[in-house]
C-alpha positions, 0 to 999 in steps of 0.5 A, a space after each residue: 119332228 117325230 118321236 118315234 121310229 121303227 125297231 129294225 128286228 120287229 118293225 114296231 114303232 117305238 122312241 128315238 130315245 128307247 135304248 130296247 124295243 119294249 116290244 121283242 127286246 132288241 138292242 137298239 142304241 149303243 151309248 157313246 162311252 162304250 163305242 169311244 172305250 171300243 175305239 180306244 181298244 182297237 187304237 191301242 192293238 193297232 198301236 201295239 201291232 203297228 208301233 215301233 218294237 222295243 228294239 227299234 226304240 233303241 235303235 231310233 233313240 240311239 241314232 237320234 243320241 249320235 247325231 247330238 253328238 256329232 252335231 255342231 253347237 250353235 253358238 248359245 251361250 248359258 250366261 249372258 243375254 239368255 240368263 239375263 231373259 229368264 232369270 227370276 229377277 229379270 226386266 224382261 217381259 213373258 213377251 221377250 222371254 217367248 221371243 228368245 224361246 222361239 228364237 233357240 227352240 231346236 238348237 242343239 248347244 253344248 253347256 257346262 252347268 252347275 247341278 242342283 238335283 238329279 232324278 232317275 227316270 228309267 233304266 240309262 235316263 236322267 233328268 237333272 235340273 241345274 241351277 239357275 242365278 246371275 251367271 247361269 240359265 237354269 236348266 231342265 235336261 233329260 240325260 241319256 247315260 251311253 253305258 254304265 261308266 256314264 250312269 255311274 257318273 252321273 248318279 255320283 253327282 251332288 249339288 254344285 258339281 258342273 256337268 257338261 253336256 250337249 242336247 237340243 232345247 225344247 223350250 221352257 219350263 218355269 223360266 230354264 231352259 228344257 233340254 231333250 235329249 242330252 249327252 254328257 260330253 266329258 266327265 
């Protein structure tokens, strides 16, 4: 297999490997980081163009937020055999626990748990871990405040307070339950 190859602007032979021709100074390689940076950007300014606006965010996440709303719970209790699975002193194996979050994955459940943490993660966003024991699954919720009377409940509350809600299980997370989105369903 040969080395060399021609310069395309002078005709000259020079190696594969040459990034200039040594003889007029063409350009003849351009490296691999810089076509994947240029690819990024062009993705990036079609995404920007392409995507979804702001207010059409809004407007899906609302929708989506109706709808768990309105939708009917599935009958998935938060005490029971699923505490029993993913409790820290559970018998059950990462293989039963897999099996159940296959088998809830996709739901939507309306619980009533005890808060242990709060966190604001954007304007009208929550994520609140609950807490988990004997009684209870933990659980991992992103909570969409509706108004401002939400958000202002939902930031007033403290460690041990119940909070009800209804969302869709995502999966797990360290053996609680991810919930994204969710609703409160009463104060």
């Amino acid at each position: 297999m040969s080395k060399v190859k021609e310069c395309p602007a002078c005709g000259k032979e020079v190696a594969k490997s040459a990034k200039v021709c040594p003889h007029c100074g063409k350009k003849l390689k351009t490296g691999l980081f810089v076509k994947l940076l240029l690819g990024l950007i062009v993705l990036g300014v079609l995404c920007a163009i392409f995507g979804p606006t702001t207010e059409e965010k809004a407007q899906q996440l609302s929708a989506t937020l109706d709808s768990i709303s309105n939708a009917q719970a599935a009958n998935i209790s938060a005490s029971g055999e699923i505490s029993e699975v993913f409790s820290l002193g559970s018998k059950n194996t990462d293989i039963q626990r897999d099996n159940m979050e296959k088998e809830i994955k996709g739901k939507i459940i309306q619980w009533s748990l005890p808060v242990y943490e709060v966190k604001k993660r954007d304007e009208n966003k929550y994520r609140i871990q609950t807490k988990s024991g004997t009684r209870y699954v933990g659980a991992f919720l992103t909570l969409h405040a509706r108004n401002s009377e939400e958000s202002a409940y939902i930031e007033s509350l403290q460690t041990g307070n119940m909070i009800s809600f209804k969302g869709k299980i995502n999966g797990t997370t360290m053996r609680n339950i991810d919930i994204e989105p969710a609703v409160l369903v009463s104060k």
